[in-house]
C-alpha positions in Angstrom: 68.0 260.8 118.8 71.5 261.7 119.5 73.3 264.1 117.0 76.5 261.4 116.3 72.9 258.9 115.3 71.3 261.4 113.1 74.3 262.5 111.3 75.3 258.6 110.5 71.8 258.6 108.8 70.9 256.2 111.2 67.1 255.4 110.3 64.4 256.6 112.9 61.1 254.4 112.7 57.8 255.1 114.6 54.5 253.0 114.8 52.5 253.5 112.1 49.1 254.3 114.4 51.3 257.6 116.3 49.9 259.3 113.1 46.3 258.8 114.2 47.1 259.7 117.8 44.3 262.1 119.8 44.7 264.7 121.6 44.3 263.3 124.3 47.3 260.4 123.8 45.0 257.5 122.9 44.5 255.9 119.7 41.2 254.1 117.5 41.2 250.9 116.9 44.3 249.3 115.0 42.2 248.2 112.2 42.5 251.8 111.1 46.1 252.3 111.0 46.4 248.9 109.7 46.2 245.7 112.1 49.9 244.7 112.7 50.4 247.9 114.0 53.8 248.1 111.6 56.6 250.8 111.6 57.2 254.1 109.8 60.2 255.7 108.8 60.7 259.6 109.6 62.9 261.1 106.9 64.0 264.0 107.2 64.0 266.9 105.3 67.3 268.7 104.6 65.9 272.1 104.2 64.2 271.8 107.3 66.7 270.9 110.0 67.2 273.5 112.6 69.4 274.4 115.8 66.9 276.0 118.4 67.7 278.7 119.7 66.3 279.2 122.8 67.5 275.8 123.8 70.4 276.4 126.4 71.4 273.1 125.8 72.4 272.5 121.9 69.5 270.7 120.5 68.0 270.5 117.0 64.6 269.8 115.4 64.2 268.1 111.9 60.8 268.5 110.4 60.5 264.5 109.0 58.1 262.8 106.4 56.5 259.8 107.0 57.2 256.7 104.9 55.9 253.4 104.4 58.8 251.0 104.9 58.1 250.5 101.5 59.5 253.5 100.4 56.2 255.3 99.3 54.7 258.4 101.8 52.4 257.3 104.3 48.7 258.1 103.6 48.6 259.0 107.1 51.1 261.8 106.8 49.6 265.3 106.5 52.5 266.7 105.4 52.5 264.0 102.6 49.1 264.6 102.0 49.9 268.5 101.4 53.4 267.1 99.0 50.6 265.1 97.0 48.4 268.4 96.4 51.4 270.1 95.2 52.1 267.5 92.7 49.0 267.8 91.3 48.9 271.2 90.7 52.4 270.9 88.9 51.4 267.9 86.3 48.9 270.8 85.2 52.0 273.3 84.9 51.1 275.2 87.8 52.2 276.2 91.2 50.0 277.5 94.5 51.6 280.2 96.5 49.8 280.5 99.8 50.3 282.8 102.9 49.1 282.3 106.7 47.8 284.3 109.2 47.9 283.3 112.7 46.1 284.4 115.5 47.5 283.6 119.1 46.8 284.6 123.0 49.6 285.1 125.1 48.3 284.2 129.0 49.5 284.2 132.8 49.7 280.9 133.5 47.1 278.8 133.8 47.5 275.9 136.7 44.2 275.5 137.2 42.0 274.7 133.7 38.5 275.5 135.6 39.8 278.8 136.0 40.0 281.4 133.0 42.8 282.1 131.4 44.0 285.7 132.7 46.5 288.2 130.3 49.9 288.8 132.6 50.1 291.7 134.9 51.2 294.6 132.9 54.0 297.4 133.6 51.8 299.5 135.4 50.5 296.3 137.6 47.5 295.7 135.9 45.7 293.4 133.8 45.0 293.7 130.2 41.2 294.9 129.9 40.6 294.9 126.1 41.1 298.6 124.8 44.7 297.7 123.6 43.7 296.1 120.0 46.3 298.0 117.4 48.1 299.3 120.0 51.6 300.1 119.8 52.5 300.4 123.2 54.8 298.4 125.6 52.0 298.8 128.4 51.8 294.8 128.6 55.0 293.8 129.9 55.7 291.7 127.0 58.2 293.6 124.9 61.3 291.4 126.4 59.1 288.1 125.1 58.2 289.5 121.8 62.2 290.2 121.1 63.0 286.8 121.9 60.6 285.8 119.8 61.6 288.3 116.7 65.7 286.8 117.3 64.6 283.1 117.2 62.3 283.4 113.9 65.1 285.4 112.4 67.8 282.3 113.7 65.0 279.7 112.4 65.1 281.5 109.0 61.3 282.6 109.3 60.8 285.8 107.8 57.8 287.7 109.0 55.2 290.4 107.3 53.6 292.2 110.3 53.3 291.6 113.3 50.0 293.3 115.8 47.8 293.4 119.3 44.5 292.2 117.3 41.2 292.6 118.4 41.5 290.2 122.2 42.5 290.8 125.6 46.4 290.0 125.1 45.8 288.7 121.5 48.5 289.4 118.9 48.8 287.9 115.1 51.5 287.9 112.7 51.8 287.6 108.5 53.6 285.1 107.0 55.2 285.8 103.7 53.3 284.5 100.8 55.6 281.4 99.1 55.8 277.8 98.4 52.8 275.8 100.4 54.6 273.2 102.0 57.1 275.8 103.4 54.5 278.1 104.6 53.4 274.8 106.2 56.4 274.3 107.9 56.9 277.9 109.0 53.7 278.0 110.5 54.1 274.9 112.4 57.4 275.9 113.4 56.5 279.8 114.8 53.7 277.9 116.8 56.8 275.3 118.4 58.7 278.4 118.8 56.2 280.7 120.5 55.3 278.2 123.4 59.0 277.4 123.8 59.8 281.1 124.0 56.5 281.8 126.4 57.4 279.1 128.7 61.2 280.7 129.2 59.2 283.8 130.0 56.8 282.6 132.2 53.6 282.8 130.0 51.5 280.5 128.4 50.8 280.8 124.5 47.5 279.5 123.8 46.7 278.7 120.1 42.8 277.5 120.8 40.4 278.9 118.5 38.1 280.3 120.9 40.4 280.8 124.6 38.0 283.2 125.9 34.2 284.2 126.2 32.5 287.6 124.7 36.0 288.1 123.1 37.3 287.1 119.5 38.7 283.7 118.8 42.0 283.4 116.8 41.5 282.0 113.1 44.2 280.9 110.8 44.1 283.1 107.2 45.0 281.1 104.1 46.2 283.5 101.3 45.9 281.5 98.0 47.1 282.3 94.1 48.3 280.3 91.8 51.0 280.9 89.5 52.5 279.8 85.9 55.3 276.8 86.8 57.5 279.0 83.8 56.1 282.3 84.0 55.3 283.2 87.5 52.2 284.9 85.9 49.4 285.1 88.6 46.4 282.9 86.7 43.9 284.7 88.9 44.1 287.6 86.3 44.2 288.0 82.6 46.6 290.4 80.5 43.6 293.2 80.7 44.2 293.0 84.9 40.5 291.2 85.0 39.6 288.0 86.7 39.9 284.9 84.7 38.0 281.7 84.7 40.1 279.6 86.2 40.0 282.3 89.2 36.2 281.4 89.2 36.5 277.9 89.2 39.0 278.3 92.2 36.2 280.1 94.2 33.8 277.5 93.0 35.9 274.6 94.1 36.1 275.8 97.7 32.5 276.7 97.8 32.0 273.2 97.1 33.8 271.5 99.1 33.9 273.9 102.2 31.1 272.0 104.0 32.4 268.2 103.6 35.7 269.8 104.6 34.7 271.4 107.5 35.9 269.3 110.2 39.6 269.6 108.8 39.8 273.7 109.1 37.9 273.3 112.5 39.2 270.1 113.9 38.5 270.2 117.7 35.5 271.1 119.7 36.5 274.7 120.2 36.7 275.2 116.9 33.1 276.1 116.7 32.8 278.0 119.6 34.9 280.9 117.3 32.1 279.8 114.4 29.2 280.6 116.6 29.9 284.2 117.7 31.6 285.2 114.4 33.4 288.4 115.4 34.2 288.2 111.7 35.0 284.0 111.9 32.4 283.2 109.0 31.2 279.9 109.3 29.8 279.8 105.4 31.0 279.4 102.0 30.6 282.9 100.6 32.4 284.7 98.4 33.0 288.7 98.6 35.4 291.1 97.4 36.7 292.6 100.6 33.4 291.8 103.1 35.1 289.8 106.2 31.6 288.3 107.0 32.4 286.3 104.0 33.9 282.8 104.2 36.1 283.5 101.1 37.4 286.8 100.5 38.8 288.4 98.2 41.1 291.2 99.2 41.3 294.7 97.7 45.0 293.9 95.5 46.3 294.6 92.4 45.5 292.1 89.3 49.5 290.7 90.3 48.5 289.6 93.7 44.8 289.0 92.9 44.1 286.0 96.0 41.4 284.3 97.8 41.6 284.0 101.5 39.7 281.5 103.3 38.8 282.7 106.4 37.3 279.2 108.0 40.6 277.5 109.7 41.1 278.5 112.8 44.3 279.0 115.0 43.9 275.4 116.1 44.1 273.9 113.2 47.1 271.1 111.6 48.7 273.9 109.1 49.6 271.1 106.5 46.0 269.8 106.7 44.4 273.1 106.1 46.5 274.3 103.4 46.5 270.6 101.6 42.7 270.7 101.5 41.7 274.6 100.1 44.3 273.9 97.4 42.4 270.9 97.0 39.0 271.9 97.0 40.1 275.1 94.4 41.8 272.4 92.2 38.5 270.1 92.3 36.8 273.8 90.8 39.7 274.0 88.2 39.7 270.8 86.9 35.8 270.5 87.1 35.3 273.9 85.9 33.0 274.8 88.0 31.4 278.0 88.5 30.7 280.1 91.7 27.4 281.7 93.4 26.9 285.5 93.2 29.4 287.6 95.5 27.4 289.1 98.4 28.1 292.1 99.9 27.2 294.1 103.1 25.1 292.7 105.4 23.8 289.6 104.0 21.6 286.0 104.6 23.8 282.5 104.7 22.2 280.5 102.0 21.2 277.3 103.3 23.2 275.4 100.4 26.3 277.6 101.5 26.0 277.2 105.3 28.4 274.7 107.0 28.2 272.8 109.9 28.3 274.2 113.2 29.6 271.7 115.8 32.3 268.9 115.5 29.6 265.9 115.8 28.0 267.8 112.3 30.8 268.2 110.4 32.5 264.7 111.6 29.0 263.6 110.2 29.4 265.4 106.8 33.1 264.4 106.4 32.0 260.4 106.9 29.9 260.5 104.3 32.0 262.5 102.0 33.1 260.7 98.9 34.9 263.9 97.2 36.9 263.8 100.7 37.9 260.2 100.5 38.4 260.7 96.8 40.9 263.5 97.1 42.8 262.4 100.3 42.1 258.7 100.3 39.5 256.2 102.3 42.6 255.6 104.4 42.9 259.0 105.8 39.6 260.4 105.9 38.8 257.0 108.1 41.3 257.0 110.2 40.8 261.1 110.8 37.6 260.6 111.9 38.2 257.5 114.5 40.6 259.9 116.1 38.5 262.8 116.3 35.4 260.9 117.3 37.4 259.7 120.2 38.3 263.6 121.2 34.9 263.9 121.1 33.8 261.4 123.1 36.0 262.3 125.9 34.2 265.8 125.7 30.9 264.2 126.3 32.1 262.5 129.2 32.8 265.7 131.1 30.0 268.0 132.4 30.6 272.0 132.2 30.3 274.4 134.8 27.7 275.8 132.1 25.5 272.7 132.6 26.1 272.8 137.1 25.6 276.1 137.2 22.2 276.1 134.8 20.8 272.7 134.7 21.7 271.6 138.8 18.7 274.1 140.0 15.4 273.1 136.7 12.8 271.1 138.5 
């Protein structure tokens, strides 16, 4: 909208069934995002209204919930969804603090998608060939990018941790600074804007897909979680003695139980489990360890102040308010349920088949349908509607045949 509208508080509305849009721009059936097919309003937050600065033209972005015209948030609303978790935690007297690590390619382009993707022609006129993880040199061409990058975040107001060349051909991540959940949310969501804005000025392509490329490793998305005293700010995770506490158990317990029925929201697109099936430290279970990355849930070596559990199942790909809204709500399910967790593992270890999780989209699509924890915690509405949308995406998969299945299958008597 124009700036003279926005400033006159002149109300934006949207179709209510934009919220259930797939991937691929269609939409389920109308009965899911109710049958009139009525208007939302986008309200936007105040905190999070920013000029962009890579625009040459001056143009803004205001990060907007979604509410019912009745005044209430839409149940269709991720980032309402995430709001509601919150709230929860607080009417206990308690506050999450989360952290994000994200995992990204950066890519030649790509304007042909049966191709690969190919990393850009370095400085010395070569390709990237996969012996650069940790590096610190400047080899890759991309140091002009990569300061671009650094000045927007810092215009944007998004402080960042570290930044490194991970494991990948031409695959980089950076740390987030642990704080409030929705506004690790929103800073997530917005670095990912901001680094295929940035690429495209650059001519690159940033490719946040799980699993980009074969025989190399796919590019997850890390949630840091602890939770704190509203009045204290005393980390809950550890007792006055520096030990874990039960409600630190329960957390673990809480995502262990709902990791599988949760599944398809941390992976939500067919990629997704490509990264699951050749791990390269992407754990597709619902272990718990103390510092073992095979490990669905880990717990990293810390102090008793910043004792945390990350959950290493989301991948790059995934809706950041999504993920985040459901492992703070599985943990809280553990806390209030007071459940208890299996044995840690350590070292090389067997997947118990009550802690495995589903391996392609069709299983864990299956799992979340009949999920009644899932539709209990983020409503019938939601969970429904999520899984008409993503059934669709999935569909349209099956409708294509790979050059896997040509170059294979074309040639079997």
């Amino acid at each position: 909208m124009t700036a003279e509208g926005f400033l006159e508080g002149r109300r934006l509305q949207m179709a209510r069934g934009v919220l259930l849009q797939c991937i691929m721009g269609g939409y389920p059936p109308a009965r899911f995002y109710g049958s009139d097919d009525g208007d939302l309003a986008l309200v936007p937050d105040p905190a999070q209204i920013h000029r962009l600065p890579w625009s040459k033209q001056p143009r803004a972005l205001a990060i907007c919930d979604a509410h019912e015209l009745t005044g209430e948030s839409s149940n269709l609303s991720t980032r309402g969804q995430l709001k509601a978790v919150i709230t929860r935690y607080k009417a206990l007297g308690l506050d999450p603090v989360v952290a994000t690590e994200l995992e990204f390619f950066v890519f030649a382009p790509n304007t042909d998608p049966t191709h690969p993707f190919q990393p850009p022609v370095g400085l010395d006129g070569r390709r990237e060939d996969g012996h650069s993880a940790f590096s610190v040199s400047s080899n890759n061409g991309l140091r002009p990018f990569f300061t671009e990058v650094y000045e927007c975040m810092a215009a944007l107001g998004l402080p960042r941790d570290t930044f490194m060349h991970e494991m990948g051909i031409s695959q980089f991540e950076i740390n987030l600074l642990h704080g409030d959940p929705l506004l690790l949310a929103d800073q997530t969501f917005l670095f990912k804007h901001l680094l295929k804005e940035v690429a495209l000025k650059h001519g690159l392509t940033v490719v946040c897909m799980a699993k980009p490329l074969a025989h190399t490793p796919g590019s997850s998305m890390h949630i840091h979680q602890s939770i704190v005293e509203v009045y204290t700010g005393r980390n809950v995770f550890s007792d006055e003695a520096g030990q874990p506490t039960a409600t630190f158990r329960h957390f673990i317990a809480g995502q262990q139980t709902c990791m599988a029925d949760f599944t398809a929201l941390f992976a939500p697109n067919v990629n997704s489990y490509q990264r699951l099936c050749h791990p390269f430290a992407s754990p597709n279970n619902a272990c718990w360890s103390h510092d073992n990355r095979a490990a669905g849930l880990r717990i990293p070596a810390s102090s008793p102040v910043a004792r945390r559990v990350e959950n290493r199942l989301p991948g790059a790909d995934a809706n950041p308010y999504l993920a985040i809204a459901a492992s703070l709500a599985a943990g809280l399910y553990g806390i209030e349920h007071k459940l208890e967790p299996s044995e840690p593992i350590q070292g090389e270890f067997e997947v118990p088949d009550n802690l495995s999780l589903p391996c392609t989209l069709h299983a864990a699509l299956e799992r979340l349908k009949r999920s009644q924890l899932a539709k209990e915690l983020f409503g019938k509405e939601f969970i429904e509607g999520y899984i008409a949308s993503k059934s669709m995406e999935l569909t349209s998969f099956y409708d294509e045949i790979t050059p896997w299945e040509r170059r294979v299958l074309a040639a079997q008597a």
